[in-house]
mmCIF file of the N, C-alpha and C atoms, coordinates in Angstrom:
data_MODEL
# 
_entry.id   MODEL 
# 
loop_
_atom_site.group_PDB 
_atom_site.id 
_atom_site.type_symbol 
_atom_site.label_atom_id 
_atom_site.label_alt_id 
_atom_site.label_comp_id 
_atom_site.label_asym_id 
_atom_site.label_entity_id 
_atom_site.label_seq_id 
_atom_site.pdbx_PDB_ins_code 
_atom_site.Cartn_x 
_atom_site.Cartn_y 
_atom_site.Cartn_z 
_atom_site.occupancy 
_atom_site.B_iso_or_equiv 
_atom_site.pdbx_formal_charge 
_atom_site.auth_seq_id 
_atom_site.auth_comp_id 
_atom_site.auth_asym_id 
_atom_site.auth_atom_id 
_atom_site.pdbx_PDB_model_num 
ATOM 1   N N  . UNK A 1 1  ? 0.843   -1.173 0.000   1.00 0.00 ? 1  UNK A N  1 
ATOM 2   C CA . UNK A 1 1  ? 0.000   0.000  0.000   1.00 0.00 ? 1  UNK A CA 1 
ATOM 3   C C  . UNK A 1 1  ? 0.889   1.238  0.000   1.00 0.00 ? 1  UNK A C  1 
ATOM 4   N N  . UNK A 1 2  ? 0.821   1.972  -1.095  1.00 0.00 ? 2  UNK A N  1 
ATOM 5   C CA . UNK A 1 2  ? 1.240   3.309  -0.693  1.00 0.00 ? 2  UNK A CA 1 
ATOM 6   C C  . UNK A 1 2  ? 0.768   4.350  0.164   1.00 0.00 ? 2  UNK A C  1 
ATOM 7   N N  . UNK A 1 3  ? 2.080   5.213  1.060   1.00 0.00 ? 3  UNK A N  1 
ATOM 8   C CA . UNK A 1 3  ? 2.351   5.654  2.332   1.00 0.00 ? 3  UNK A CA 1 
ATOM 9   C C  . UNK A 1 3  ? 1.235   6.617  1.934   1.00 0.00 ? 3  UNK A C  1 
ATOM 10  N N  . UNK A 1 4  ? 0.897   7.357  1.165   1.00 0.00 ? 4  UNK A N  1 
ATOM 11  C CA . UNK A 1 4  ? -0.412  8.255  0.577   1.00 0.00 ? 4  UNK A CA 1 
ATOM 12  C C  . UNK A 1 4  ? -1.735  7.677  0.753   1.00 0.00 ? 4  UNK A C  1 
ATOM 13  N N  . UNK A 1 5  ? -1.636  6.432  0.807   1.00 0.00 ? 5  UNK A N  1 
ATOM 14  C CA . UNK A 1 5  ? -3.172  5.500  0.287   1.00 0.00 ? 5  UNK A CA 1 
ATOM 15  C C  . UNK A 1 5  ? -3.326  5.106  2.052   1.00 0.00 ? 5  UNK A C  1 
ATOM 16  N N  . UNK A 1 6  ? -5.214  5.110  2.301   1.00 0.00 ? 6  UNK A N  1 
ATOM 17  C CA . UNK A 1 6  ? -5.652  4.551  3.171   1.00 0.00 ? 6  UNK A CA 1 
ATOM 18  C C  . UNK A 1 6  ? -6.412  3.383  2.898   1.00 0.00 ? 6  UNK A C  1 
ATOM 19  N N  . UNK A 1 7  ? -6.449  2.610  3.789   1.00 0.00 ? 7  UNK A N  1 
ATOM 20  C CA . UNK A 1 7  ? -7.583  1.633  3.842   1.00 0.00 ? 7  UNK A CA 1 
ATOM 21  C C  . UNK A 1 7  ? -8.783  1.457  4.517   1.00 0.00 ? 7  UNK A C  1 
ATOM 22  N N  . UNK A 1 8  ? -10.095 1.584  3.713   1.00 0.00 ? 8  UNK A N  1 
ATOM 23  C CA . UNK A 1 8  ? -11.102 1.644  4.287   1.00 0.00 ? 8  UNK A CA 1 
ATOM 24  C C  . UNK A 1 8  ? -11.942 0.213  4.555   1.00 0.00 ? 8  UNK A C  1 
ATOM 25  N N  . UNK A 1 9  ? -12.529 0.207  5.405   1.00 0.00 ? 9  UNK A N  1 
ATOM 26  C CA . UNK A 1 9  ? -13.940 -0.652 5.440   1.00 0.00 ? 9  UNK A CA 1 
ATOM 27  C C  . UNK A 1 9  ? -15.003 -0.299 5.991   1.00 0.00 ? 9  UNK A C  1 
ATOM 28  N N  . UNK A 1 10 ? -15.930 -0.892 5.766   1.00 0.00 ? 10 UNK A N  1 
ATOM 29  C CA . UNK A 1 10 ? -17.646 -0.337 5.505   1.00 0.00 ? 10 UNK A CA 1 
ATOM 30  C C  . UNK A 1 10 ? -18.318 -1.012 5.349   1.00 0.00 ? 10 UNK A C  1 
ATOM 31  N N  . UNK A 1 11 ? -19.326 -0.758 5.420   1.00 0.00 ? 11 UNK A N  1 
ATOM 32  C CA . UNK A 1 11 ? -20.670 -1.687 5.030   1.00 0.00 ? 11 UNK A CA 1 
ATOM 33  C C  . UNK A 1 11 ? -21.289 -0.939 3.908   1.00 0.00 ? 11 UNK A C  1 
ATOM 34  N N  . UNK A 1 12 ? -21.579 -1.346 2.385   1.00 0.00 ? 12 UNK A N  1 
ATOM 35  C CA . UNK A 1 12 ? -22.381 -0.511 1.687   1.00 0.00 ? 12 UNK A CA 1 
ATOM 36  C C  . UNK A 1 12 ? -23.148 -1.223 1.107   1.00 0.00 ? 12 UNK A C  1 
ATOM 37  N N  . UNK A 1 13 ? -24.273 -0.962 1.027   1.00 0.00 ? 13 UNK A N  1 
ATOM 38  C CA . UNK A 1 13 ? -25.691 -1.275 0.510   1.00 0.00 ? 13 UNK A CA 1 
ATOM 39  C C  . UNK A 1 13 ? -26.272 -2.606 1.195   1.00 0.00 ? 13 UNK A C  1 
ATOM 40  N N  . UNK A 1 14 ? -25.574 -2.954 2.341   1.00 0.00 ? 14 UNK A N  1 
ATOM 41  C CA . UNK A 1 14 ? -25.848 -4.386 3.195   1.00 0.00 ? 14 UNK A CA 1 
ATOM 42  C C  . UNK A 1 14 ? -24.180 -5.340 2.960   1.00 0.00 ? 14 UNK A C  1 
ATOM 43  N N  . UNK A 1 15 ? -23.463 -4.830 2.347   1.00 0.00 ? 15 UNK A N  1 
ATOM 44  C CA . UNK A 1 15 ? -22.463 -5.487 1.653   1.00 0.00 ? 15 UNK A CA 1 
ATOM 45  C C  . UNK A 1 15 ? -21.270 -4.799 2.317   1.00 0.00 ? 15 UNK A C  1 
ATOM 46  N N  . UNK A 1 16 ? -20.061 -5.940 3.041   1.00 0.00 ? 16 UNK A N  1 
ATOM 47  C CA . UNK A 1 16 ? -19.115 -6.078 3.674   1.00 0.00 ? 16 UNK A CA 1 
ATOM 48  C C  . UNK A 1 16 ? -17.711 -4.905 2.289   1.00 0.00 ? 16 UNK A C  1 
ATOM 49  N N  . UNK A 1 17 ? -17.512 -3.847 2.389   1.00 0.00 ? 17 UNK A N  1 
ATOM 50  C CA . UNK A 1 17 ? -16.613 -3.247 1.536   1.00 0.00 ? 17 UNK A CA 1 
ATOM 51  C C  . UNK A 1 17 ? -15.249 -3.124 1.885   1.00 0.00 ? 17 UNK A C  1 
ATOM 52  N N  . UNK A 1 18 ? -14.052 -3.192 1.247   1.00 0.00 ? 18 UNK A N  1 
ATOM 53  C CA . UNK A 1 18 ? -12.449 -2.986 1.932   1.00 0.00 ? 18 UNK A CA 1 
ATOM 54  C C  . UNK A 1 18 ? -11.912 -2.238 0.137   1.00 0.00 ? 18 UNK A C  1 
ATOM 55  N N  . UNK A 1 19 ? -11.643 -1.124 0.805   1.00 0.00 ? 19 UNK A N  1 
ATOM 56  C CA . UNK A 1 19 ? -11.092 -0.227 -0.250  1.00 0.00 ? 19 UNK A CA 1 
ATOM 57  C C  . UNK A 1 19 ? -9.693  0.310  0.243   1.00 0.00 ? 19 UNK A C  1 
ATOM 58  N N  . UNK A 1 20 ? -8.916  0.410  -1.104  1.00 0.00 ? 20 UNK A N  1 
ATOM 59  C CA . UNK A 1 20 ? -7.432  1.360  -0.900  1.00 0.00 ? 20 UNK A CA 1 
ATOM 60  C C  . UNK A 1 20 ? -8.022  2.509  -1.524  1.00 0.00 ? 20 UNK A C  1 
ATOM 61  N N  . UNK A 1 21 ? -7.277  3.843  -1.045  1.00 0.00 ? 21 UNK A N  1 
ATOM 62  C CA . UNK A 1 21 ? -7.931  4.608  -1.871  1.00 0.00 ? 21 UNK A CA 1 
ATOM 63  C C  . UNK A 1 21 ? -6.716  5.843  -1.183  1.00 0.00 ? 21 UNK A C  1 
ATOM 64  N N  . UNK A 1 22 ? -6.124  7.334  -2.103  1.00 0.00 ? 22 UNK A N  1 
ATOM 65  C CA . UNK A 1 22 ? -5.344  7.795  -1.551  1.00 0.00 ? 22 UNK A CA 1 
ATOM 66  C C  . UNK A 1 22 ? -6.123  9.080  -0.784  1.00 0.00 ? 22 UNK A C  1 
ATOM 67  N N  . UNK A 1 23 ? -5.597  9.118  0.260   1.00 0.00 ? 23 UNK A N  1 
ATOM 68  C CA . UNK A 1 23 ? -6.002  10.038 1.434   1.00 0.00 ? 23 UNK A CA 1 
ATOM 69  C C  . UNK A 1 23 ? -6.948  11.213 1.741   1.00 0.00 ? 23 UNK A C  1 
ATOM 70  N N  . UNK A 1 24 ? -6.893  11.716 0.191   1.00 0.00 ? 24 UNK A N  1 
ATOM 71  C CA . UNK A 1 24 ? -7.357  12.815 -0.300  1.00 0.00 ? 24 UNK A CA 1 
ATOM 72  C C  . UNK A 1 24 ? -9.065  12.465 -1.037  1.00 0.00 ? 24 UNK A C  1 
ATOM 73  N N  . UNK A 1 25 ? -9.254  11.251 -1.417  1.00 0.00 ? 25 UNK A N  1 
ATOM 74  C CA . UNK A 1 25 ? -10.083 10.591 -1.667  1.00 0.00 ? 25 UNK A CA 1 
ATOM 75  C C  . UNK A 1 25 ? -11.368 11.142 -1.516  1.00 0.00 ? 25 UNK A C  1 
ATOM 76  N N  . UNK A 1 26 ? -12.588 11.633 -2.130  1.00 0.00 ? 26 UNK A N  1 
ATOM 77  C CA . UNK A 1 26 ? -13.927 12.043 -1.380  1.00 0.00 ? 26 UNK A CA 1 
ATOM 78  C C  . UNK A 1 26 ? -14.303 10.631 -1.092  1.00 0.00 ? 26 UNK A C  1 
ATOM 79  N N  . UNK A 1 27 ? -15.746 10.738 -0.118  1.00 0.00 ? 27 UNK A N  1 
ATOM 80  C CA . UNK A 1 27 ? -16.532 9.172  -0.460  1.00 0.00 ? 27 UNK A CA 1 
ATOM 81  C C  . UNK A 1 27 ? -17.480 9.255  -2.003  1.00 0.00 ? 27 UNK A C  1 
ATOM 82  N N  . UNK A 1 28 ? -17.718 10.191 -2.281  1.00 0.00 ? 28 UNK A N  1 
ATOM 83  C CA . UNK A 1 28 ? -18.124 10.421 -3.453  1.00 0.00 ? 28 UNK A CA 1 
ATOM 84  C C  . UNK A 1 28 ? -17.718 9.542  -5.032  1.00 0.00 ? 28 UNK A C  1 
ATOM 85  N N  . UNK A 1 29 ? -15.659 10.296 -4.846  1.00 0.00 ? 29 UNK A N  1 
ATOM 86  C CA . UNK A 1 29 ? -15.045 9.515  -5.827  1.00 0.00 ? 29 UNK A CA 1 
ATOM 87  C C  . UNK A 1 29 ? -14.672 7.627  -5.538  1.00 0.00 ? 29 UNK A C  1 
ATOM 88  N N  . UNK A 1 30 ? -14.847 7.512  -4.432  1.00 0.00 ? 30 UNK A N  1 
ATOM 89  C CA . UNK A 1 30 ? -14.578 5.853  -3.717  1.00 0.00 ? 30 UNK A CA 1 
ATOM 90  C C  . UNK A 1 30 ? -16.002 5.338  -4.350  1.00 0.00 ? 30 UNK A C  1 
ATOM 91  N N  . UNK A 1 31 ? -17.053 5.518  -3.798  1.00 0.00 ? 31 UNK A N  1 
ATOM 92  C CA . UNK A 1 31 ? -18.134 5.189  -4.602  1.00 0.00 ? 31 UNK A CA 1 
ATOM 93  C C  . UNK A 1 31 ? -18.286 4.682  -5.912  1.00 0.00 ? 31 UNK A C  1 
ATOM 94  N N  . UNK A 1 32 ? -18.412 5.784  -6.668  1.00 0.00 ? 32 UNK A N  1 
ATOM 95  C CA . UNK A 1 32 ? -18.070 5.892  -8.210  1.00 0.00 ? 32 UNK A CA 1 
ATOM 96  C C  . UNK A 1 32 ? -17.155 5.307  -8.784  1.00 0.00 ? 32 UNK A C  1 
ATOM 97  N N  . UNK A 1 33 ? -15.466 5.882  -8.712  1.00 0.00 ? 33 UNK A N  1 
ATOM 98  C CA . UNK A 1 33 ? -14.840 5.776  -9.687  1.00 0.00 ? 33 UNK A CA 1 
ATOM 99  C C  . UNK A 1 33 ? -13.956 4.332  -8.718  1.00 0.00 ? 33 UNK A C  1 
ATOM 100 N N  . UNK A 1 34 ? -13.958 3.886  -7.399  1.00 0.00 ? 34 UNK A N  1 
ATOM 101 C CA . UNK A 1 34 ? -13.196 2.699  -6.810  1.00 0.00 ? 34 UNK A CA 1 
ATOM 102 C C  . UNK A 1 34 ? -14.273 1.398  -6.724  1.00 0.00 ? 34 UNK A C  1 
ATOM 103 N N  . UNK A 1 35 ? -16.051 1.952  -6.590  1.00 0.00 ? 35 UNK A N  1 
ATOM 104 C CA . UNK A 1 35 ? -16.485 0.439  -6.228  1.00 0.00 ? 35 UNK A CA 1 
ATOM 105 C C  . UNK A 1 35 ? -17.784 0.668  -7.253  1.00 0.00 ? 35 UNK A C  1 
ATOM 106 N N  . UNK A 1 36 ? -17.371 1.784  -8.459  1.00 0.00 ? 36 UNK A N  1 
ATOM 107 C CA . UNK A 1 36 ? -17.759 1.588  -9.843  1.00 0.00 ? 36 UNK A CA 1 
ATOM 108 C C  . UNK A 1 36 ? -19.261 1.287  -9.601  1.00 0.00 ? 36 UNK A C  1 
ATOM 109 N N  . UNK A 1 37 ? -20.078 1.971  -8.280  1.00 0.00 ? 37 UNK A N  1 
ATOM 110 C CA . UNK A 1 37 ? -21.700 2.122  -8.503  1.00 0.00 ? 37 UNK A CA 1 
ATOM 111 C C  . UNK A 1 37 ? -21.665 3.896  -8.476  1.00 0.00 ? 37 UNK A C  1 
ATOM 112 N N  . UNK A 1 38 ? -22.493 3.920  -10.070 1.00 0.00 ? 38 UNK A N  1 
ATOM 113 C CA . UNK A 1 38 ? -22.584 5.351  -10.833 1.00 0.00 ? 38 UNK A CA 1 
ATOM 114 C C  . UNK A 1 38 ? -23.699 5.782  -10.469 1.00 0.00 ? 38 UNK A C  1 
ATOM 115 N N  . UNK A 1 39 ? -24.519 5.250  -9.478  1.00 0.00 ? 39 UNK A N  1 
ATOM 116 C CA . UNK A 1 39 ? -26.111 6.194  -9.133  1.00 0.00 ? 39 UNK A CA 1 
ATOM 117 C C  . UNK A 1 39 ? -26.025 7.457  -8.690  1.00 0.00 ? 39 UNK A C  1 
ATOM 118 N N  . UNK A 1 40 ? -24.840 7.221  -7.473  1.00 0.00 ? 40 UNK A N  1 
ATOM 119 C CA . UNK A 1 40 ? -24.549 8.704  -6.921  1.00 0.00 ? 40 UNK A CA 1 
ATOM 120 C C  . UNK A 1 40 ? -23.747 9.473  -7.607  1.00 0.00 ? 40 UNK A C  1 
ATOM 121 N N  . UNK A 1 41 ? -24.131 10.446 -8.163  1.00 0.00 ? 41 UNK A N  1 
ATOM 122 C CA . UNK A 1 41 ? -24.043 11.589 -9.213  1.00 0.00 ? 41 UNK A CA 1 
ATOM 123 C C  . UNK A 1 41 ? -23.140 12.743 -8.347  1.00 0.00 ? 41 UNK A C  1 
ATOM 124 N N  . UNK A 1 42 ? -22.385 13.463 -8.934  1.00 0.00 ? 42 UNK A N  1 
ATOM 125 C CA . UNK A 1 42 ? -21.945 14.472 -8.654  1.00 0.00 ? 42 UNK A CA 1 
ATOM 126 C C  . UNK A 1 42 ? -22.558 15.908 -9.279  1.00 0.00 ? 42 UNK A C  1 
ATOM 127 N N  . UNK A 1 43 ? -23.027 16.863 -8.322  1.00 0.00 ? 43 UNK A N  1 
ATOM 128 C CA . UNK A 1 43 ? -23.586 17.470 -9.347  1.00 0.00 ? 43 UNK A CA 1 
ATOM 129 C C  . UNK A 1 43 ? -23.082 18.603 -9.148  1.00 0.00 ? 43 UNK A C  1 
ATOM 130 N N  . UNK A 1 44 ? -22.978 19.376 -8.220  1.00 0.00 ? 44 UNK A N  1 
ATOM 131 C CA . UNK A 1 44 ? -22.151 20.880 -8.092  1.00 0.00 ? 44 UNK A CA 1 
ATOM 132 C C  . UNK A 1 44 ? -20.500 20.777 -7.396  1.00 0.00 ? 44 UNK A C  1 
ATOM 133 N N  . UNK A 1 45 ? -20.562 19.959 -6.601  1.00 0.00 ? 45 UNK A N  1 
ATOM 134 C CA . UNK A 1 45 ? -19.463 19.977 -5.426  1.00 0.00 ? 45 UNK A CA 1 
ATOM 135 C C  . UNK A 1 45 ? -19.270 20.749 -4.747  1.00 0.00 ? 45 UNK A C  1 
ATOM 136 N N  . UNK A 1 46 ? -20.205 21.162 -4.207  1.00 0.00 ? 46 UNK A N  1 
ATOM 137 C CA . UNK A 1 46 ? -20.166 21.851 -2.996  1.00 0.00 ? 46 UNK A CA 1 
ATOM 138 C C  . UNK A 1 46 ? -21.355 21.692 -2.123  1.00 0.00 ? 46 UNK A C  1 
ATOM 139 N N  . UNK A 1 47 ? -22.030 20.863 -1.889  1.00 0.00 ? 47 UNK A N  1 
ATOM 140 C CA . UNK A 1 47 ? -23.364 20.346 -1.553  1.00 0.00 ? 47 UNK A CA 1 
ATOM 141 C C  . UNK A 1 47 ? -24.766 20.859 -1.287  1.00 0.00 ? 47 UNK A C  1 
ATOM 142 N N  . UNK A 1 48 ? -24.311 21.595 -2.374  1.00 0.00 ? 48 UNK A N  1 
ATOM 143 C CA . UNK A 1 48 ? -25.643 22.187 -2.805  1.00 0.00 ? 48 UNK A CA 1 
ATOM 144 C C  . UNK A 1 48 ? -27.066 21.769 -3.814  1.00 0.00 ? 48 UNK A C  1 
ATOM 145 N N  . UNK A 1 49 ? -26.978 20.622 -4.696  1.00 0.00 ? 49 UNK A N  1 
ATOM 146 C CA . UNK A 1 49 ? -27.699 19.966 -5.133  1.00 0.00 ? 49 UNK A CA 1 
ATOM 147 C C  . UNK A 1 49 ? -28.520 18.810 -4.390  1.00 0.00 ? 49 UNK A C  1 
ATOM 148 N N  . UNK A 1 50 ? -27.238 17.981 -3.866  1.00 0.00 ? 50 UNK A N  1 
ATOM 149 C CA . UNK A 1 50 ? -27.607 16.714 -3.376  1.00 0.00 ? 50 UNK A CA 1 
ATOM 150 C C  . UNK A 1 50 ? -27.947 15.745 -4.357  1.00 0.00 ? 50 UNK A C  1 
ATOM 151 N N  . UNK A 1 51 ? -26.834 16.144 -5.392  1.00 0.00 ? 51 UNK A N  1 
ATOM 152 C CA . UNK A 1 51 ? -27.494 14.404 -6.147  1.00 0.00 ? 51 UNK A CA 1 
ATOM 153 C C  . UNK A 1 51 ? -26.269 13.577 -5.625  1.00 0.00 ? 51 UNK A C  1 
ATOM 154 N N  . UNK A 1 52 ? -25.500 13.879 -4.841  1.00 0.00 ? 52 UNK A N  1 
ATOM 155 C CA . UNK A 1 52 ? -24.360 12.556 -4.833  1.00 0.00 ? 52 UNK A CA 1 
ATOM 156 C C  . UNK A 1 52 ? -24.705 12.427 -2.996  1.00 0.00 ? 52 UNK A C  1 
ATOM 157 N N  . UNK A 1 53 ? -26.003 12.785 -2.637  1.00 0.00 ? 53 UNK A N  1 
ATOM 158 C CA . UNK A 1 53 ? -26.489 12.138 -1.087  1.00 0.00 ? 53 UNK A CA 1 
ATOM 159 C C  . UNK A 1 53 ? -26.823 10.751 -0.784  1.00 0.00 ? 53 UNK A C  1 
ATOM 160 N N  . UNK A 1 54 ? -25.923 10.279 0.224   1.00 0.00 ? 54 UNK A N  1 
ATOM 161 C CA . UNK A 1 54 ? -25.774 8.808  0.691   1.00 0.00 ? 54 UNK A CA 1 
ATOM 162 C C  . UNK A 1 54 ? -26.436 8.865  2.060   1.00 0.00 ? 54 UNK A C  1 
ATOM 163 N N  . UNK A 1 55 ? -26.893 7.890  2.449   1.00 0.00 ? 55 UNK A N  1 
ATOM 164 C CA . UNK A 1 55 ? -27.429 7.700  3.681   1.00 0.00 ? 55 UNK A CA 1 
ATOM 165 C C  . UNK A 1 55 ? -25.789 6.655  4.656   1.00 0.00 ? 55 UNK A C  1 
ATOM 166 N N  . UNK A 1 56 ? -25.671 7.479  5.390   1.00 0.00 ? 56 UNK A N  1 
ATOM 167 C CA . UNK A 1 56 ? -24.224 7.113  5.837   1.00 0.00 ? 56 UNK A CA 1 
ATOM 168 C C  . UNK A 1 56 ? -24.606 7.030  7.793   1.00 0.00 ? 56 UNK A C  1 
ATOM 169 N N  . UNK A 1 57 ? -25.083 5.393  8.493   1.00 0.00 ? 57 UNK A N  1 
ATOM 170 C CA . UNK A 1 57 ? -25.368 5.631  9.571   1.00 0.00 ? 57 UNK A CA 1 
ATOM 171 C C  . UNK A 1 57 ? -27.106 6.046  9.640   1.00 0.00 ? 57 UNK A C  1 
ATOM 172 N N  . UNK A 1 58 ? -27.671 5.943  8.949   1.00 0.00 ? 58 UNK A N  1 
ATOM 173 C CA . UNK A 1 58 ? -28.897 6.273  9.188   1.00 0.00 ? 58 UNK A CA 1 
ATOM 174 C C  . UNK A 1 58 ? -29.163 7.970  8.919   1.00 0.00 ? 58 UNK A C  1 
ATOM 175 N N  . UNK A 1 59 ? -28.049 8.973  8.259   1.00 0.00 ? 59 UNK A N  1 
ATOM 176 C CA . UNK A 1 59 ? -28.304 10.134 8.125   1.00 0.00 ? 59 UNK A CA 1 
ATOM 177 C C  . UNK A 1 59 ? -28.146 10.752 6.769   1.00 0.00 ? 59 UNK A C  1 
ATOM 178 N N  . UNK A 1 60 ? -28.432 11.076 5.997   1.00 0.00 ? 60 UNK A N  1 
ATOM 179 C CA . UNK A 1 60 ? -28.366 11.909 4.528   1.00 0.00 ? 60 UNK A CA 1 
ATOM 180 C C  . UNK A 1 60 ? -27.044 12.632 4.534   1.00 0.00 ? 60 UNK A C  1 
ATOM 181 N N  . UNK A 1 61 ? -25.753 12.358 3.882   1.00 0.00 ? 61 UNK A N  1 
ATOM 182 C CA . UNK A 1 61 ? -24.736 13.249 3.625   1.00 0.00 ? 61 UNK A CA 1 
ATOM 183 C C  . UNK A 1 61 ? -24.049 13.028 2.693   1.00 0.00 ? 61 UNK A C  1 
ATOM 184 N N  . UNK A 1 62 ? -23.927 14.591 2.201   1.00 0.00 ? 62 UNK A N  1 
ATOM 185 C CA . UNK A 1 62 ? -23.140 14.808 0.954   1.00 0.00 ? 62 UNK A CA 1 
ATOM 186 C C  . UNK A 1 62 ? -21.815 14.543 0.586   1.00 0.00 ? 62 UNK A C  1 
ATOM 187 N N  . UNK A 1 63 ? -22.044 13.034 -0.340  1.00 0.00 ? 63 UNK A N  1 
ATOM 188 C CA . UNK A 1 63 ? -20.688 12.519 -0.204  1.00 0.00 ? 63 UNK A CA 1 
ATOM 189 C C  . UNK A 1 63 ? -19.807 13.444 -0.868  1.00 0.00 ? 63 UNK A C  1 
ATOM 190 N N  . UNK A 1 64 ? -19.718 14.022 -1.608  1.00 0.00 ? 64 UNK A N  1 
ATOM 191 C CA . UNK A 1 64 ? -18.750 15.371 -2.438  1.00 0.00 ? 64 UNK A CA 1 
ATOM 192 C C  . UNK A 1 64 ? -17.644 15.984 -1.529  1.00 0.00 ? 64 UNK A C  1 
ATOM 193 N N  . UNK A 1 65 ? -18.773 16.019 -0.184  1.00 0.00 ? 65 UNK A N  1 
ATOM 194 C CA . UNK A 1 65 ? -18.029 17.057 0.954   1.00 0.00 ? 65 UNK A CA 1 
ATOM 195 C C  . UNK A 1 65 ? -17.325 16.099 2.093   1.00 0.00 ? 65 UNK A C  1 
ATOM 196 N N  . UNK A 1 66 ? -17.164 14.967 2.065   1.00 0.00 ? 66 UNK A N  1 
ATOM 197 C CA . UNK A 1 66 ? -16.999 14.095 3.188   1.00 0.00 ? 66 UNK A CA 1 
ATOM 198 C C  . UNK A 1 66 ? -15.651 13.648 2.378   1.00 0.00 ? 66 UNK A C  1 
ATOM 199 N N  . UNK A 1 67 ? -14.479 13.229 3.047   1.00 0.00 ? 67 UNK A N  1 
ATOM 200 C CA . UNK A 1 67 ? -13.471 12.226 2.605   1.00 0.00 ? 67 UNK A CA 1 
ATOM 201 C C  . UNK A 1 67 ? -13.835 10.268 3.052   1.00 0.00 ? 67 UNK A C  1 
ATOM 202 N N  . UNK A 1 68 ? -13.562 9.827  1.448   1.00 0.00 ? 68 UNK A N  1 
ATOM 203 C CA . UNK A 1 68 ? -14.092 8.631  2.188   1.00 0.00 ? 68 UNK A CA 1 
ATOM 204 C C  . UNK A 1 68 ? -13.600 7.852  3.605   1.00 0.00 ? 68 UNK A C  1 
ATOM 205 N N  . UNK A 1 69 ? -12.010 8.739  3.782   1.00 0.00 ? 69 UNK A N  1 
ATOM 206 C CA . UNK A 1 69 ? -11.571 7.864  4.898   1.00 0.00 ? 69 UNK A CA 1 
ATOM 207 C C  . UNK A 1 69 ? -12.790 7.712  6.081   1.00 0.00 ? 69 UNK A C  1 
ATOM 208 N N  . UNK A 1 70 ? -14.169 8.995  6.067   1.00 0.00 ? 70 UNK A N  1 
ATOM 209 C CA . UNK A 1 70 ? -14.932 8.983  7.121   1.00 0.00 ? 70 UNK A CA 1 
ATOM 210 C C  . UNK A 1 70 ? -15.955 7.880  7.018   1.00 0.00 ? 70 UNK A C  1 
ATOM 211 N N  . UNK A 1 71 ? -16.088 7.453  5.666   1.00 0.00 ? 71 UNK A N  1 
ATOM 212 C CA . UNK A 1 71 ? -16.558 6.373  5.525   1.00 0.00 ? 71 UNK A CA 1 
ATOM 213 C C  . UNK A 1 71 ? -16.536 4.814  6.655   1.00 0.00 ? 71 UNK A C  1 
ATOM 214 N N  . UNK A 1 72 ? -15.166 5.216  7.138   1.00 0.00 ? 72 UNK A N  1 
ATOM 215 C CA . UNK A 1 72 ? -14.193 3.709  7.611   1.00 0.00 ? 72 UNK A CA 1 
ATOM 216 C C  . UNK A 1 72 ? -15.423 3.291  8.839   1.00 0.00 ? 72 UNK A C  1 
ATOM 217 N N  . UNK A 1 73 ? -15.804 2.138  8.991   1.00 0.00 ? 73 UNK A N  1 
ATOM 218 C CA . UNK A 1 73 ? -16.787 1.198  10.046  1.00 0.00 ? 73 UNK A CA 1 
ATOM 219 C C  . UNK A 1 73 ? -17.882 1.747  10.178  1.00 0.00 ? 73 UNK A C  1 
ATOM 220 N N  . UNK A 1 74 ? -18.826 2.705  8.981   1.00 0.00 ? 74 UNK A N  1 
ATOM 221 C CA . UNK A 1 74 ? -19.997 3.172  8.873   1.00 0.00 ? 74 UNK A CA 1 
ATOM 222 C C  . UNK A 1 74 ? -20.709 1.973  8.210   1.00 0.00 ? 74 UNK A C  1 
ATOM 223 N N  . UNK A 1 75 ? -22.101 2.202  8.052   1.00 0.00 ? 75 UNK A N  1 
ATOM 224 C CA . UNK A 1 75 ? -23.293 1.920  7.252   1.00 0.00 ? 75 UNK A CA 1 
ATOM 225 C C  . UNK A 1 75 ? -23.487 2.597  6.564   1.00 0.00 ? 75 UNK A C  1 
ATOM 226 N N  . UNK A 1 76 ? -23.505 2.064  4.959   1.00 0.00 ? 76 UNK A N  1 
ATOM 227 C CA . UNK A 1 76 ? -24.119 2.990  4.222   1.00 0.00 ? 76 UNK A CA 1 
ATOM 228 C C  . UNK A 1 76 ? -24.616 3.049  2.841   1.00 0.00 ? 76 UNK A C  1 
ATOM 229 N N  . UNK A 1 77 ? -25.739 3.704  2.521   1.00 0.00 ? 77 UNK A N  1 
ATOM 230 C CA . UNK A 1 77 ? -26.883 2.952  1.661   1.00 0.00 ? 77 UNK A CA 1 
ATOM 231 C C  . UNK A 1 77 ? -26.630 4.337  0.207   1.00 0.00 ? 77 UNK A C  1 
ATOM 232 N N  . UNK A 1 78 ? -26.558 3.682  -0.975  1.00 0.00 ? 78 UNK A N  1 
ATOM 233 C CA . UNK A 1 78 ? -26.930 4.400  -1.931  1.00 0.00 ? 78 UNK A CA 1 
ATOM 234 C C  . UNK A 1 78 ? -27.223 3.466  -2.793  1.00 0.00 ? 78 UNK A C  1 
ATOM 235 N N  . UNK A 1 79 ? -27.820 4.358  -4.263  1.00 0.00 ? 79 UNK A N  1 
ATOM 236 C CA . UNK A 1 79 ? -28.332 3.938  -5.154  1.00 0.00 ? 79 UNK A CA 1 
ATOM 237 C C  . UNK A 1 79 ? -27.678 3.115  -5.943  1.00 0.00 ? 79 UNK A C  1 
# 
């Protein structure tokens, strides 16, 4: 693993997840472009639309604005 890259795990969509991903990472781009489900949309980046909103823990947040490292031993449901 590179000294840049973290490792995450999660639960997403009911499903056990373990991602590398580098530090800087949104959960947005981990989503999308690392576990390649395209529902959650990016739409302004700055979370003002809410098309890239995940239910993370039982709460609505804008993955755009979150780093996925916050992702690490959550629940969390998207499209």
């Amino acid at each position: 693993m590179d000294s840049s890259a973290v490792r995450i795990q999660f639960m997403l969509n009911g499903e056990p997840q373990s991602a590398e991903c580098p530090a800087e990472t949104t959960a947005l781009k981990l989503i999308r472009d690392f576990l390649k489900l395209k529902g959650t949309k990016e739409g302004c980046s700055i979370g003002e639309y809410g098309a890239c909103t995940v239910v993370a823990d039982g709460k609505a947040v804008n993955s755009c604005l979150m780093l996925a490292v916050q992702l690490a031993g959550r629940d969390v449901q998207t499209i």
